[in-house]
C-alpha positions as CSV (number, residue, x, y, z in Angstrom):
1,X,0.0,0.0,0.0
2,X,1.2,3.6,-1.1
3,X,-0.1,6.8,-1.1
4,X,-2.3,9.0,1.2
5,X,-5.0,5.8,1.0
6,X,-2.5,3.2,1.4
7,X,-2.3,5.6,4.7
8,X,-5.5,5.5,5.6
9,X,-6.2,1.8,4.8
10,X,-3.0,1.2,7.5
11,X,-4.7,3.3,9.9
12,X,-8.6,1.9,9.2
13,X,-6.7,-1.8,9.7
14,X,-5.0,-0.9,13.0
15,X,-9.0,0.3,14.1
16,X,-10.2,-3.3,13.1
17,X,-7.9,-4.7,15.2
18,X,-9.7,-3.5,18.1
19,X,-13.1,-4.0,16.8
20,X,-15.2,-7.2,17.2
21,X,-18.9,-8.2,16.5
22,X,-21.1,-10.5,18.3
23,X,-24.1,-11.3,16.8
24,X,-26.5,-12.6,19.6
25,X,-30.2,-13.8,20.6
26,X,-32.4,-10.8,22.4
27,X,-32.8,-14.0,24.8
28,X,-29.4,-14.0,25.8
29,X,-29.1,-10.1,27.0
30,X,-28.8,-9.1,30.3
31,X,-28.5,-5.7,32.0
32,X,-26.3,-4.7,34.9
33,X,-27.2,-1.2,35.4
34,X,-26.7,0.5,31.9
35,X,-24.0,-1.9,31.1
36,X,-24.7,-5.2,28.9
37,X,-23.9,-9.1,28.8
38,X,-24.4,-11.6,26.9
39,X,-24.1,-15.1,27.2
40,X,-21.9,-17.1,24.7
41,X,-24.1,-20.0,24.8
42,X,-26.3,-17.6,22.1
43,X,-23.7,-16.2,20.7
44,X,-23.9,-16.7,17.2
45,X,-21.2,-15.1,15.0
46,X,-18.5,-12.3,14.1
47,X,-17.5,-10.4,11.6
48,X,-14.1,-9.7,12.6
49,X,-11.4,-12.3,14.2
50,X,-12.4,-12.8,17.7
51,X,-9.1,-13.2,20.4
52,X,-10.0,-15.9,22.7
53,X,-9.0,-13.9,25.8
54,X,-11.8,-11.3,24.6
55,X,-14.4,-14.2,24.2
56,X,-13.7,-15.5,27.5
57,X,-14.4,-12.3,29.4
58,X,-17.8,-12.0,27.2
59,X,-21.2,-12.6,29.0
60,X,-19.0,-12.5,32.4
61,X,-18.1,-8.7,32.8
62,X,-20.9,-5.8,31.4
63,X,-20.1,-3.8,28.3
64,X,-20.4,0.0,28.8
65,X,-22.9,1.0,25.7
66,X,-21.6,4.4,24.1
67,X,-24.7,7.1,24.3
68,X,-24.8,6.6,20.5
69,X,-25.7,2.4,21.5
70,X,-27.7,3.2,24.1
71,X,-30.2,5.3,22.0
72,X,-30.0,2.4,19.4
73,X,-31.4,0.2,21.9
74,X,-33.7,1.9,23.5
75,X,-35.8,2.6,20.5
76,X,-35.1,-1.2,19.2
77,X,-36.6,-1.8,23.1
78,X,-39.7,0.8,22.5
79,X,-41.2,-1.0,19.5
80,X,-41.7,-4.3,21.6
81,X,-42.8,-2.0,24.6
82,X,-45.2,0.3,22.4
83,X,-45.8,-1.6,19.1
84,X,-48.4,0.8,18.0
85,X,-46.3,4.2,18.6
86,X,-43.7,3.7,17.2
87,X,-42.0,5.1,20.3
88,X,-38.3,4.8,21.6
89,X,-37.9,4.2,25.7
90,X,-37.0,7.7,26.9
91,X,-33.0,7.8,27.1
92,X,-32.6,11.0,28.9
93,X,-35.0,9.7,31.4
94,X,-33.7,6.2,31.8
95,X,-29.7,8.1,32.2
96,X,-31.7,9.9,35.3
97,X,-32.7,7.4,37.6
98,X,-30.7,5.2,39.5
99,X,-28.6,1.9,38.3
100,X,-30.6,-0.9,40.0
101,X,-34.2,1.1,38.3
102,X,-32.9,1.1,35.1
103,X,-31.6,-2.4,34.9
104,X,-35.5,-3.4,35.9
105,X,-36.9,-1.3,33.4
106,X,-34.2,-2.6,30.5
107,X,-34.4,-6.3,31.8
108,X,-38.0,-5.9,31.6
109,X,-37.7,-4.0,28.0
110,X,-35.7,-6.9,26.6
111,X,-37.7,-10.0,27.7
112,X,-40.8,-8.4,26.5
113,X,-38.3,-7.8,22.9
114,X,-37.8,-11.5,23.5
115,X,-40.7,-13.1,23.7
116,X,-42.4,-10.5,20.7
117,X,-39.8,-11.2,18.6
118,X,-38.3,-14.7,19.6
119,X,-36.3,-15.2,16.4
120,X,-34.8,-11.9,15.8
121,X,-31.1,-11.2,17.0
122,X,-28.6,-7.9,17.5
123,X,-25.1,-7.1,16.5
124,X,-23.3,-6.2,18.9
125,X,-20.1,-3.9,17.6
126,X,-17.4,-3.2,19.8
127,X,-14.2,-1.4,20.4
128,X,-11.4,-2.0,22.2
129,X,-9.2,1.3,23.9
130,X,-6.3,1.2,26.1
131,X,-5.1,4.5,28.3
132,X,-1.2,5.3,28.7
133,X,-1.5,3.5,31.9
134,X,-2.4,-0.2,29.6
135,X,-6.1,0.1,31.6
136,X,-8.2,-1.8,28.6
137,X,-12.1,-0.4,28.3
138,X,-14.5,-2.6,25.7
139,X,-17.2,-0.8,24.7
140,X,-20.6,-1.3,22.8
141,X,-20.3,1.4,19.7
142,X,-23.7,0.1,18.0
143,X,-26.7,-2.0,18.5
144,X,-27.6,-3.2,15.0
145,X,-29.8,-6.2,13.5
146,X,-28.3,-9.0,13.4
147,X,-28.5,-9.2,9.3
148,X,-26.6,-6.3,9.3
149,X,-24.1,-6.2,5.9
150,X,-20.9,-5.1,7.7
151,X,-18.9,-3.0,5.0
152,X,-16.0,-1.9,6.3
153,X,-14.4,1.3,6.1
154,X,-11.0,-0.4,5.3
155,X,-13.0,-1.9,2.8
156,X,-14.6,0.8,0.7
157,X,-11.1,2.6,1.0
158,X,-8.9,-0.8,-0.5
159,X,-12.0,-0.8,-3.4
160,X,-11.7,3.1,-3.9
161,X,-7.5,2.3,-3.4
162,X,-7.9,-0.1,-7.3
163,X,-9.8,3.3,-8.5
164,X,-6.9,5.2,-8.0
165,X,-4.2,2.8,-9.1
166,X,-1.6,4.6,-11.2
167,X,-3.4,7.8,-11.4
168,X,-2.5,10.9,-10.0
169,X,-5.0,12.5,-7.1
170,X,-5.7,14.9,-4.0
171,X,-7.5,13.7,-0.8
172,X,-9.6,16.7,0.2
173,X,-10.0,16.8,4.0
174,X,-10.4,13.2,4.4
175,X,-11.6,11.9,8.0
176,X,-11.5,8.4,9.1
177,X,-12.5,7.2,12.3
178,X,-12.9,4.1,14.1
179,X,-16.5,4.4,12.9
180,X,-17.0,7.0,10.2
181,X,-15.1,7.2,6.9
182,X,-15.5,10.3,4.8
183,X,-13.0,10.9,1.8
184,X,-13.2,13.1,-1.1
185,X,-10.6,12.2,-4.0
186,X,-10.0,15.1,-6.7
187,X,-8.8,12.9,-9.6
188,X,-8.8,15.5,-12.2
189,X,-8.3,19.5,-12.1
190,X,-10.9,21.1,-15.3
191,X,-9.5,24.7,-14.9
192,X,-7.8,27.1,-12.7
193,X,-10.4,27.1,-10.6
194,X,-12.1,23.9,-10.4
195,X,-11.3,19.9,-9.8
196,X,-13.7,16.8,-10.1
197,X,-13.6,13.9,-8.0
198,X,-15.3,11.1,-5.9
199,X,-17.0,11.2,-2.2
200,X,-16.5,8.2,-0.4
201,X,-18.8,7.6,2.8
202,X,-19.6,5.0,5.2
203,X,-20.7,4.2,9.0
204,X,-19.9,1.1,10.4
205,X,-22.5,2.5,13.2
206,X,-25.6,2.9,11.7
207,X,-25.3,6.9,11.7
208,X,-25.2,7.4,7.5
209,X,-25.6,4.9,4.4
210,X,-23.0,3.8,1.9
211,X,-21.9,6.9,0.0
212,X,-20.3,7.1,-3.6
213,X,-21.4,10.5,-4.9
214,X,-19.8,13.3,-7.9
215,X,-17.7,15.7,-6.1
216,X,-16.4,19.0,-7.6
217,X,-13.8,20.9,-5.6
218,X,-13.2,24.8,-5.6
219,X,-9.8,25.4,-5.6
220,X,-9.8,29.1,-4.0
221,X,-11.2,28.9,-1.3
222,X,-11.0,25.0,-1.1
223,X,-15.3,24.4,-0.7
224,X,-16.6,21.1,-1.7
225,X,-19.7,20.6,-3.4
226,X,-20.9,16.9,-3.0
227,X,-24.1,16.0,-5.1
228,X,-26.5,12.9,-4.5
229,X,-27.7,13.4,-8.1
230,X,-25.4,10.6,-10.3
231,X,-24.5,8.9,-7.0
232,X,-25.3,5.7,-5.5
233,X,-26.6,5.5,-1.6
234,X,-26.3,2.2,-0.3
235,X,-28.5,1.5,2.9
236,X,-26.7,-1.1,4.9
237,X,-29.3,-3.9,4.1
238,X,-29.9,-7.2,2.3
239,X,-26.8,-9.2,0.7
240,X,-23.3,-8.2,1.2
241,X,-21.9,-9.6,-2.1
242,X,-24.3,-7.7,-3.8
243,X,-23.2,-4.5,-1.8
244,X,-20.0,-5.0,-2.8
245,X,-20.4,-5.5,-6.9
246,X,-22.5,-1.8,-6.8
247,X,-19.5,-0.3,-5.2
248,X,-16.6,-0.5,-8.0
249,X,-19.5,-0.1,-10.6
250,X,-21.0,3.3,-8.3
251,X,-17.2,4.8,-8.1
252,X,-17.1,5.0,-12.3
253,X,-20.7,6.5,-12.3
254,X,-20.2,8.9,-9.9
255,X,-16.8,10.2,-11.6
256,X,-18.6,10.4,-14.6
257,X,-21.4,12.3,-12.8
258,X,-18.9,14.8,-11.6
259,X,-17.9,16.6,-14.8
260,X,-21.9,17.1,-15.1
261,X,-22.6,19.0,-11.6
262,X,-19.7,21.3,-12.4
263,X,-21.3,22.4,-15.6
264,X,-24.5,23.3,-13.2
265,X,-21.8,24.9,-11.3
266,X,-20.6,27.2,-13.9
267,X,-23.8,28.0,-15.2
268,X,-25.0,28.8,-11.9
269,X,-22.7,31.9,-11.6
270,X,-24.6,33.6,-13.8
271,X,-27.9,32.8,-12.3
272,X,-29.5,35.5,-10.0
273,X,-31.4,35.0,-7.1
274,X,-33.9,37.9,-6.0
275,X,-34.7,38.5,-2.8
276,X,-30.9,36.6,-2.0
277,X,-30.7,38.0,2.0
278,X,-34.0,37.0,2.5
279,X,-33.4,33.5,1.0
280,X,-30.7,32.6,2.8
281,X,-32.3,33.5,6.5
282,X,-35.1,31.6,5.4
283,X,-32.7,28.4,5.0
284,X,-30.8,29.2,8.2
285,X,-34.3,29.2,10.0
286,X,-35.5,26.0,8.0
287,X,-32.3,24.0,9.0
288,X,-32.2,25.7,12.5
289,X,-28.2,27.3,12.0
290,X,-26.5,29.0,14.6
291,X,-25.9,32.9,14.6
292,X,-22.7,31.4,13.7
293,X,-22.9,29.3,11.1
294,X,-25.4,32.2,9.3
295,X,-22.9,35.0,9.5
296,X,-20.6,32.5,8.2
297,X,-22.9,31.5,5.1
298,X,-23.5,34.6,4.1
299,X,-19.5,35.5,4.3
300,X,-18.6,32.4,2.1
301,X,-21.3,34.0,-0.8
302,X,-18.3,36.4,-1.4
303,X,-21.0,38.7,-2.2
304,X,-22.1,37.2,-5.1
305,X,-26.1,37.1,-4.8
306,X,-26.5,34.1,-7.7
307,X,-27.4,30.6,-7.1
308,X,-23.4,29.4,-6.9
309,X,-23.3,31.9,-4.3
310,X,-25.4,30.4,-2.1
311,X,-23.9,27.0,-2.9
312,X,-20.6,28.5,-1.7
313,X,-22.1,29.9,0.7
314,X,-23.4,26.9,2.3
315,X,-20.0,24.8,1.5
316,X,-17.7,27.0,3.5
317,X,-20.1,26.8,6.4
318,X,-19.3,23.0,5.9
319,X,-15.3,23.1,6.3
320,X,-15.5,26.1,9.0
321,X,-17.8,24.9,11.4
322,X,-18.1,20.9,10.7
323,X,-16.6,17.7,10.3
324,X,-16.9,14.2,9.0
325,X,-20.4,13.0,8.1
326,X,-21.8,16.6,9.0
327,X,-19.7,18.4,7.2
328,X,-20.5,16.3,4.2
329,X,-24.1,16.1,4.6
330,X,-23.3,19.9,4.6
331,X,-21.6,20.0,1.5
332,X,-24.2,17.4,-0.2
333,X,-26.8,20.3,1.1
334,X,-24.4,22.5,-1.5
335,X,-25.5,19.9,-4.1
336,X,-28.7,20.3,-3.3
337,X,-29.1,23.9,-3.9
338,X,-27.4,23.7,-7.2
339,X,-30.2,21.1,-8.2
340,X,-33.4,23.0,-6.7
341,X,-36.0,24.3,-8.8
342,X,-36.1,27.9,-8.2
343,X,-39.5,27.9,-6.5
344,X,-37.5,26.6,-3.5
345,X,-35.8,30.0,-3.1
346,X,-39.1,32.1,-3.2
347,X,-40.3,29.6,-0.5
348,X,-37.5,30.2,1.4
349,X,-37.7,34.0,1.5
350,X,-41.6,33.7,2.7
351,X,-39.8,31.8,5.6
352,X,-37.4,34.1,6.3
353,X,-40.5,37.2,6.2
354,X,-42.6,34.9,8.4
355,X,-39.8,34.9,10.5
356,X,-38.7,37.8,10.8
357,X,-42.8,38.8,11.4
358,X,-42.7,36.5,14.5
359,X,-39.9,38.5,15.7
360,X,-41.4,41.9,16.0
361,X,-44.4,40.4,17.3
362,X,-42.6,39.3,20.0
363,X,-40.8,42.4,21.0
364,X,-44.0,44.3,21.1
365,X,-45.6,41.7,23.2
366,X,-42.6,42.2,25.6
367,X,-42.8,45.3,25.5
């Protein structure tokens, strides 16, 4: 391996080494406090090489559940509890009350999952950390279904690694994680001004779906603009050999794609937008943006009040204020805007008035 992926596929394969899934029957759960067991007896399978001295301790000492897991479970636990609402236990209630109550109440949760749902099972995925003083902590990342296709991040980055073989490319920002991968390769610069390239996505935690979508890069002020349309989003579901053929055919498409949104690009700069102030509040108080993250939008137009202004607008946001998945899903808002119908920025600007209506009716009230 070579190159800034060889890099990250080194780093993604010292993460697996720590990782291990256990893929178990809801019958075999057990809660100590917040923390969960399992017993091996049930224990099905794994995706990644198990160490025996990790399997022994399994089922014996309870597995701390990140936040992130224990949300995951408790609304797996809320559709057995309240099959007809559709209704997750209430985590920030349960993180209240003392160890021994919440251990009935999840105990209580999971046999009633059990018996509902007797031949359904979990996965389990955890990770392994040791501190400078060798203390070793095992923790529950994600509760998934237990048909869950794990794709790898080392995986989509050794696929995306053949893409790349022999040609020259940038890695823009790229952000891997134990759980979240999120690389953007410019493959190919189209003008002084402008590169095209390929976003590569992926949770191993259930947070986002498969991602292989046309990026185009902006070279001055280094703004992304990552587009859904000519994509493929992959939800992690069904068989993992299919999965895996759509990925190499997915990374060609989307390349392809890429030379297309940067024409939309272009042509945007010449495309005004009326009303633009008013249309950009109303999208900060649609997506619920900070003061912040506003004033920064509205910087990143570079004063440029046409659609591509508000696309770079909403991209610099993205690199100033966010990172991994967010600031992609950020960026793939960018793409977004450079698809929208124009009706979508009149509707926007009623937002903004209605908004800024509420306001002064507010202050005269306190007043």
């Amino acid at each position: 391996m070579t190159g800034e992926i060889g890099e990250l596929i080194a780093t993604s394969n010292l993460y697996d080494g720590r990782k291990h899934d256990t893929v178990a029957k809801i019958s075999a759960i057990n809660w100590a406090g917040r923390n969960l067991s399992y017993n091996l007896t049930d224990w099905i399978g794994a995706s990644f090489s198990v160490d025996q001295a990790w399997a022994d301790s399994v089922g014996v000492t309870p597995i701390e559940l990140t936040l992130h897991a224990f949300r995951q479970t408790c609304i797996k636990l809320g559709t057995a509890v309240w099959p007809r609402r559709n209704k997750p236990l209430p985590v920030d209630y349960l993180l209240t009350l003392p160890d021994d109550v919440v251990e009935k109440n999840l105990n209580y949760a999971t046999a009633t999952y059990a018996d509902k749902f007797p031949n359904r099972s979990w996965m389990f995925r955890e990770y392994t950390t040791e501190n400078q003083e060798g203390v070793v902590t095992e923790r529950i990342r994600a509760v998934l279904d237990g048909q869950y296709p794990a794709v790898s991040n080392t995986e989509l980055l050794q696929v995306t690694e053949k893409m790349t073989a022999g040609n020259p490319y940038t890695l823009v920002r790229p952000h891997l994680s134990p759980d979240e991968l999120n690389v953007r390769i410019a493959v190919k610069d189209v003008s002084d001004n402008y590169a095209v390239g390929v976003y590569v996505g992926n949770s191993e935690i259930g947070t986002s779906k498969i991602r292989i979508l046309p990026f185009v890069q902006r070279h001055t002020c280094t703004n992304s603009i990552v587009s859904v349309d000519g994509g493929i989003e992959l939800v992690h579901r069904g068989n993992i050999h299919a999965l895996r053929v759509q990925l190499t055919a997915a990374l060609a498409q989307a390349l392809h794609a890429s030379g297309e949104i940067l024409e939309r690009m272009i042509a945007a700069e010449q495309e005004l937008i009326p009303n633009f102030a008013d249309v950009l509040r109303g999208m900060s108080s649609q997506y619920n943006w900070s003061e912040a993250v506003t004033a920064s939008a509205f910087l990143g137009t570079e004063g440029r009040e046409t659609r591509a202004g508000l696309v770079n607008g909403v991209t610099f946001t993205a690199h100033k204020h966010f990172t991994g998945t967010a600031q992609a899903e950020m960026e793939m808002l960018g793409g977004a805007i450079l698809a929208a119908p124009s009706s979508l920025f009149a509707t926007a600007a009623r937002q903004a008035g209605r908004v800024s209506a509420r306001v002064v009716e507010e202050y005269a009230t306190e007043q």
